[in-house]
C-alpha positions in Angstrom: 0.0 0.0 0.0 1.4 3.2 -0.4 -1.1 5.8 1.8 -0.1 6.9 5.0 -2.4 4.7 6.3 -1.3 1.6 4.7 1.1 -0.9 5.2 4.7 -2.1 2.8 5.0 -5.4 1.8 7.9 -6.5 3.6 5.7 -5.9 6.7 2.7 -8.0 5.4 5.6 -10.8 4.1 6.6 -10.8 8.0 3.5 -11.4 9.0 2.7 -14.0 6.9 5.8 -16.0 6.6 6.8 -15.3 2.9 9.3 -12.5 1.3 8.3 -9.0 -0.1 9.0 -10.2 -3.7 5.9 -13.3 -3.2 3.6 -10.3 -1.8 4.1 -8.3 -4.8 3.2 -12.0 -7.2 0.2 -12.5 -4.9 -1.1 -8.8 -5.2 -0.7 -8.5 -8.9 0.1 -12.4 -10.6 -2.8 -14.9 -10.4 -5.5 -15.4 -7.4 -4.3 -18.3 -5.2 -6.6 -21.1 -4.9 -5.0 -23.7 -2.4 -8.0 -22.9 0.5 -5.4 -24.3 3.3 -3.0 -21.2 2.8 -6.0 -18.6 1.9 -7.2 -19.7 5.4 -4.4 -19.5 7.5 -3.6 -16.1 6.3 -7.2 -15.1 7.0 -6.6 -16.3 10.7 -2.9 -14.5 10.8 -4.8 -11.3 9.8 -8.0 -11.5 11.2 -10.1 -11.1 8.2 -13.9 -11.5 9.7 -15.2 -14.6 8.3 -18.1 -12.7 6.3 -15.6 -11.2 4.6 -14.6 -14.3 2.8 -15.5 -16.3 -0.2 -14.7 -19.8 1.7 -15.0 -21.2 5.2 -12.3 -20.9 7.9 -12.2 -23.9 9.8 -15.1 -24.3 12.8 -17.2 -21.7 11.1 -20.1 -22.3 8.3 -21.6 -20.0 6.0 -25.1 -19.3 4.7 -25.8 -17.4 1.1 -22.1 -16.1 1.3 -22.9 -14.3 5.2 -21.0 -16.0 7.9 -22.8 -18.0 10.4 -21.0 -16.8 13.8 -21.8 -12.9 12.4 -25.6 -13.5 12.6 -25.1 -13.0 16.6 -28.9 -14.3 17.8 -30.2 -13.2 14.6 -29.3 -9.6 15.4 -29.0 -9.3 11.5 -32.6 -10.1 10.5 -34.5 -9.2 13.6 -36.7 -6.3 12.7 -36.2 -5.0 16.4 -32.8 -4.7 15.9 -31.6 -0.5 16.5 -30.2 -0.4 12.8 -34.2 -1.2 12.5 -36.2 2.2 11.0 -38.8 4.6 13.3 -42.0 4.8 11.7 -43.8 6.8 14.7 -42.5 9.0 17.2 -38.4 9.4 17.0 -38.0 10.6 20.6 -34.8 11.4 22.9 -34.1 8.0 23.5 -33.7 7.6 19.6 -31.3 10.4 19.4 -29.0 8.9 22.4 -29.6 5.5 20.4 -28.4 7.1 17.0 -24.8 8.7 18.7 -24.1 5.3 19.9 -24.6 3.8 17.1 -22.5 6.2 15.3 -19.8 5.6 17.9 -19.8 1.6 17.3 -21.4 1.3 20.9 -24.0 -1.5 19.6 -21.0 -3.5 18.1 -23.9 -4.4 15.8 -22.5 -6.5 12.6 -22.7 -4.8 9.6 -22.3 -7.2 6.3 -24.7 -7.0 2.8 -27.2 -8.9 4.5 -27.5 -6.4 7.1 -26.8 -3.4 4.6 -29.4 -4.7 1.8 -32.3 -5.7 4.7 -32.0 -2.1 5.7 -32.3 -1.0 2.4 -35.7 -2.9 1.6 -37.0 -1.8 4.7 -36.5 2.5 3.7 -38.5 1.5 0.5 -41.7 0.7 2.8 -41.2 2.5 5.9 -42.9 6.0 6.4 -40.7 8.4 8.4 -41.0 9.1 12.0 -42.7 11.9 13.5 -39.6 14.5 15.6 -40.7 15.7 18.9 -39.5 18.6 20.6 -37.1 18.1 23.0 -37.6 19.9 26.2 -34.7 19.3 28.2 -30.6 20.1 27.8 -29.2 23.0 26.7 -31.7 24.9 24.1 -30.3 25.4 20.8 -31.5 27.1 17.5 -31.0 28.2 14.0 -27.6 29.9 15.0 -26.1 26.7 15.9 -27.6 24.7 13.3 -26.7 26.9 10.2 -23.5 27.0 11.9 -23.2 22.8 11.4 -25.0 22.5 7.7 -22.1 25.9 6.6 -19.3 23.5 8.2 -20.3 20.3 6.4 -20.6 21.6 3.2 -16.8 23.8 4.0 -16.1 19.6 4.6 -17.2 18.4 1.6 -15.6 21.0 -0.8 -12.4 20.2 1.2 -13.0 16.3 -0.1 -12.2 18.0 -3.2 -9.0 18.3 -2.5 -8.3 16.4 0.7 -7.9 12.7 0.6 -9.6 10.5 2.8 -6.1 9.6 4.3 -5.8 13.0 5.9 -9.5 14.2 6.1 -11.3 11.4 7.8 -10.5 12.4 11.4 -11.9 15.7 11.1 -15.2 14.5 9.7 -15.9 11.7 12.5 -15.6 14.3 15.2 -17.9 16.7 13.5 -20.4 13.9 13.1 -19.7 12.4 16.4 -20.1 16.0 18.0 -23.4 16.8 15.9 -24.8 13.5 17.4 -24.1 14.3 20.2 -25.4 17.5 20.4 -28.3 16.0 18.8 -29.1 13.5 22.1 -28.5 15.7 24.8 -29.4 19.7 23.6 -33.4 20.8 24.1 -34.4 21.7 20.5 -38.1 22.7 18.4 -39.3 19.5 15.9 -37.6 21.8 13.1 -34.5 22.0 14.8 -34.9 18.3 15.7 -35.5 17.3 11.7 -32.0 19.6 10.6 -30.1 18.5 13.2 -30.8 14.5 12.1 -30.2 16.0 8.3 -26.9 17.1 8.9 -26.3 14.1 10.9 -27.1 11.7 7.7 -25.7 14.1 5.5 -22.1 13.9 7.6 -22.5 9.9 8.0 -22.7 9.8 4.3 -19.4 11.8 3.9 -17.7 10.1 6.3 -18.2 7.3 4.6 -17.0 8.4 1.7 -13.4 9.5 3.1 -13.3 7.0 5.9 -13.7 4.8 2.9 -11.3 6.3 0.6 -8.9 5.5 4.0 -9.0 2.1 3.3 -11.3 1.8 6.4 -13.9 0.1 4.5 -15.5 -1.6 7.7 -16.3 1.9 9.4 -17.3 3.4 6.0 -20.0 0.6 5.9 -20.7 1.2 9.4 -21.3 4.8 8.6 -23.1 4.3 5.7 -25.6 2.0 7.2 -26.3 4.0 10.1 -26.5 7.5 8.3 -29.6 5.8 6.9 -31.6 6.1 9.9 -30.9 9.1 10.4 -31.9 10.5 6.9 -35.3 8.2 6.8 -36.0 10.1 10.4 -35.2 13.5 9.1 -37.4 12.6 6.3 -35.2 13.2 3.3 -35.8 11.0 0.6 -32.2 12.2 -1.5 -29.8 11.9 1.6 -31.2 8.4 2.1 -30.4 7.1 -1.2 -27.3 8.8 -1.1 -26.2 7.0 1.3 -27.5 3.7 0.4 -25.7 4.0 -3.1 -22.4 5.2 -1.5 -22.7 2.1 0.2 -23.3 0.4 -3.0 -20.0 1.9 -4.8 -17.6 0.5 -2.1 -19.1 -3.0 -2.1 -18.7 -3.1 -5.7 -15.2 -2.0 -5.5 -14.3 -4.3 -2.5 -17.2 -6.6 -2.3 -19.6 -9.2 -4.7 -21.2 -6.7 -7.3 -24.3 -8.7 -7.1 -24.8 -7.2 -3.3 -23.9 -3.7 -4.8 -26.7 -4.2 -7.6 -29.1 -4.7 -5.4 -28.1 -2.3 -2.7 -28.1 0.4 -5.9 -31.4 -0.6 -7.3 -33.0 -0.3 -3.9 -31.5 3.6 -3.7 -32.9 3.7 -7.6 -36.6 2.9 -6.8 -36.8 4.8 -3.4 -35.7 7.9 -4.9 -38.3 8.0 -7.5 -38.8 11.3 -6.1 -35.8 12.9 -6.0 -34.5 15.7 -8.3 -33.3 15.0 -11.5 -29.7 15.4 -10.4 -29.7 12.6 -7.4 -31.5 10.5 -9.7 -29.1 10.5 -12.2 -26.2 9.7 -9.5 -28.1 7.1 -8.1 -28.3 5.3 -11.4 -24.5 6.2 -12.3 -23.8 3.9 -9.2 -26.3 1.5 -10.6 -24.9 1.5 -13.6 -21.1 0.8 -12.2 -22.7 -1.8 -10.3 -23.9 -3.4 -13.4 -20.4 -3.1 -15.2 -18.2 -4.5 -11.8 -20.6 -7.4 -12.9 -20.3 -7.4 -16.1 -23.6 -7.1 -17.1 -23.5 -5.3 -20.4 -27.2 -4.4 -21.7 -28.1 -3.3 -18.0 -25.4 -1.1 -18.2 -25.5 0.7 -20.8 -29.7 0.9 -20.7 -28.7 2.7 -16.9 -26.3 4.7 -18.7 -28.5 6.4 -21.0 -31.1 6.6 -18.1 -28.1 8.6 -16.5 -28.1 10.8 -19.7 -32.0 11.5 -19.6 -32.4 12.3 -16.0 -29.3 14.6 -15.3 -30.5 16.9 -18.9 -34.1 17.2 -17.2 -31.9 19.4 -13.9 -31.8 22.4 -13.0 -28.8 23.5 -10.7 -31.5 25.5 -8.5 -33.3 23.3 -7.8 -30.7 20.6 -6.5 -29.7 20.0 -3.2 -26.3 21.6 -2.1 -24.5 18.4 -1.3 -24.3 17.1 -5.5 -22.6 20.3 -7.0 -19.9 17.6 -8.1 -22.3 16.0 -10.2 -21.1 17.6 -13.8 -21.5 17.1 -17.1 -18.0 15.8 -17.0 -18.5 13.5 -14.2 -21.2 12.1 -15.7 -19.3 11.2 -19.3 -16.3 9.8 -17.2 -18.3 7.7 -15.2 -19.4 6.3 -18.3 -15.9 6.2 -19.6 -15.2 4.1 -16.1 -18.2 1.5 -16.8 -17.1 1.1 -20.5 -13.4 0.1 -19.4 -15.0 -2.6 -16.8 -17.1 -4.0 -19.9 -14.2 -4.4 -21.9 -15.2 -2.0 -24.2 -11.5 0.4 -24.7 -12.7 2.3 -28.2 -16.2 3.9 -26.1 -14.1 4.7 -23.0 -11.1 5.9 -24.5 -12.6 9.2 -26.2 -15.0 10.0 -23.0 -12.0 9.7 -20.6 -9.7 12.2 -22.3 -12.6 14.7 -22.9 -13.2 14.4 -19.1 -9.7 14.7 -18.2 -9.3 18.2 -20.5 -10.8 20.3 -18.6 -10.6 18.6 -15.1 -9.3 20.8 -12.4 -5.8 20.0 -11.7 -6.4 20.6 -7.9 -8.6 17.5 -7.4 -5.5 15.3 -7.8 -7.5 12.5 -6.4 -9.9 12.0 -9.0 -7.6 12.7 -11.4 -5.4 10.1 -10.2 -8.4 7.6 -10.6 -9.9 8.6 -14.0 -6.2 8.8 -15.5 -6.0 4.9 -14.2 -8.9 4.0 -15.9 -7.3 5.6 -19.2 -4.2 3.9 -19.0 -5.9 0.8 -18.6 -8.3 1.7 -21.0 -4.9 1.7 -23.8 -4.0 -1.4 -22.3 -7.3 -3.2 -23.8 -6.4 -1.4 -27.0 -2.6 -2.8 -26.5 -1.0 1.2 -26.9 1.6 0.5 -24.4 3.0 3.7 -24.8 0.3 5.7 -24.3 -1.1 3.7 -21.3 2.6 3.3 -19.4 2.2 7.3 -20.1 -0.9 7.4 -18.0 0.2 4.8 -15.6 2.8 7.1 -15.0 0.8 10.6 -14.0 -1.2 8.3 -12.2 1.6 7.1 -10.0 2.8 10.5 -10.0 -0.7 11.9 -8.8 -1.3 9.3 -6.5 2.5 9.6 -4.7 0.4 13.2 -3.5 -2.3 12.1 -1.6 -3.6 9.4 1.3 -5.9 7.5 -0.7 -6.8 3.6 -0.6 -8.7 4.4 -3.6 -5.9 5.6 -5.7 -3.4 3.0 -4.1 -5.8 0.1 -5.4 -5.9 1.4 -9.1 -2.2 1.4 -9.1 -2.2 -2.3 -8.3 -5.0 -3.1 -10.5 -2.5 -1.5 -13.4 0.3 -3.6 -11.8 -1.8 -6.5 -12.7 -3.0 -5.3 -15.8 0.7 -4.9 -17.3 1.9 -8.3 -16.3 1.5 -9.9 -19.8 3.7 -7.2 -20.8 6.5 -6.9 -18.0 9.5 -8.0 -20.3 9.1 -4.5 -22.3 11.4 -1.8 -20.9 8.5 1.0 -20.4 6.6 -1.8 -18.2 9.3 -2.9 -16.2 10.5 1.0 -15.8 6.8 1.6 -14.3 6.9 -1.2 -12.1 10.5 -0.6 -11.2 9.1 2.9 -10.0 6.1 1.7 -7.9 8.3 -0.3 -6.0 10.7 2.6 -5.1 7.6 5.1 -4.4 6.5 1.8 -2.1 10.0 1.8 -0.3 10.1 5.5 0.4 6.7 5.7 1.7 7.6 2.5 4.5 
């Protein structure tokens, strides 16, 4: 790994008994089969069993969802606290929600858990926010001051990483909770207060994720969507449920992510034109990690249709990002995952024209899907080009996100790692590796 949060290969070869050059064949040669080694390094580093694809020994899996995580059916029982309010959210909901937030429940959180939850938004009416009459009173001073610091937060994810910005978003959300379970607030303070709450579960998802700390982006993710179906907004919801979606098809089995992103797709049948279209680009990227073609590109042109019908006034603040350029690269993104180099190839480099050189994250991830993009079409020199400014871009920032594409283009340039321009790229993610441990 080569974020500040991440660790070198020699370290992980320690740890599992085998040198720094077999890490680097396991992370970018062929997937290793033999289930005896696979399971004893999930015990060495304590990979939770739903996490995995095969049993470790002692414990038995159900529809891919590890038996010992269903702890007395905590992940199906419709009582369970991740369960949504559908009549009065009182103060005893709010105390619930902050410890939630802080992990307190130690509740599992897997795509069983994720995709129940997500079902259940599509047929539960919101709760009804009563005042709170006790705690310190607070008002609309306070409570612009919160919704004006989340969105300073989220242009900062512009051009923070998740490396170096998740911190600072989990104790603003942690605060806000906080404030939301023991402050003496009206019902319309009540509703922004559990608004900004989704709103900064959903972005701490995103960076926490983009961290590499995919567990507490779920975690985030998951809860946030309480909060959002209590405070009654529809887009926030769905937002989060399809930011949930995203990771697990980056990380997890796309078929989880499909359904996860068609569930934020039919509940926000109501949302502006804008979130709509965004909830069906992660549909769509859903479809492609799959590599289910005609869905795909029918959701991309449903992307297409929905985001023309906008109007920027009308949208909610949080999806300014949402640009015609996003919307072509993300297409750009889906066509590389199909396979399909000569429809990606022009939307990518369009994209990346005009992109602003200051968002050295995204840039980092589109320019990967480029170079790989030219690897389909076998132009090494133009793809080792843009393997290149990706590395350089992604030696910049603390981001898991960015770190993976540079293995994926590892792995990608194998069948060519006897030509010089190869080998000189891999020679240089090693060193950038080695400097960074």
């Amino acid at each position: 790994m080569f974020g500040s949060g991440g660790i070198t290969q020699t370290l992980l070869g320690q740890w599992l008994g085998i040198s720094q050059a077999q890490v680097c064949r396991v992370e970018t040669g062929k997937p290793i089969k033999d289930i005896d080694t696979l399971s004893h390094w999930a015990q060495v580093l304590r990979i939770p069993p739903d996490l995995l694809w095969f049993d470790l020994p002692g414990n038995r899996r159900i529809d891919g969802v590890s038996v010992n995580g269903l702890i007395d059916g905590t992940s199906v029982d419709m009582k369970s606290p991740l369960s949504l309010r559908e009549d009065d959210w009182l103060p005893d909901d709010s105390r619930e929600l902050a410890d939630l937030l802080r992990g307190g429940a130690n509740l599992p959180i897997n795509a069983s858990t994720a995709t129940r939850l997500a079902h259940e938004w599509l047929v539960t009416e919101p709760p009804h926010v009563v005042e709170v009459g006790s705690g310190r009173r607070i008002g609309e001073g306070l409570v612009g001051k919160i919704e004006r610091r989340i969105a300073e937060l989220r242009r900062m994810d512009d051009f923070v990483a998740g490396g170096d910005l998740y911190k600072l978003v989990e104790r603003e959300l942690h605060s806000t909770a906080a404030l939301a379970q023991k402050s003496n607030y009206t019902q319309r303070i009540g509703l922004r207060l559990l608004n900004a709450i989704g709103e900064l579960s959903q972005l701490a998802g995103w960076v926490v994720g983009d961290a590499g700390r995919y567990d507490a982006a779920a975690h985030y993710c998951t809860v946030g969507v309480k909060a959002a179906h209590a405070a009654g907004n529809l887009g926030m919801a769905g937002n989060l449920i399809s930011t949930l979606s995203y990771q697990v098809a980056n990380i997890g089995n796309p078929r989880d992510a499909v359904l996860l992103a068609q569930s934020a797709d039919a509940g926000g049948k109501r949302a502006t034109p804008a979130v709509r279209a965004l909830f069906k680009e992660r549909l769509a990227w859903a479809y492609a990690k799959a590599g289910d073609r005609r869905s795909t590109e029918r959701t991309l042109a449903a992307v297409e249709a929905a985001y023309e019908r906008g109007n920027p006034d009308n949208e909610p603040a949080w999806i300014y990002w949402l640009t015609e350029d996003e919307v072509n690269v993300m297409a750009g993104r889906c066509f590389v995952e199909l396979g399909q180099a000569d429809r990606a190839i022009p939307l990518l480099a369009d994209g990346l024209k005009s992109y602003d050189e200051r968002h050295t994250r995204e840039l980092a991830l589109y320019t990967s899907w480029l170079a790989e993009a030219h690897v389909q079409q076998g132009a090494l020199d133009e793809a080792v080009a843009a393997a290149f400014r990706t590395l350089e871009l992604t030696s910049q920032i603390a981001s898991a996100r960015s770190d993976d594409r540079i293995r994926v283009l590892l792995g990608k340039f194998q069948p060519y790692e006897k030509v010089s321009e190869v080998a000189d790229f891999e020679a240089a993610v090693i060193e950038l590796a080695d400097s960074q441990s």
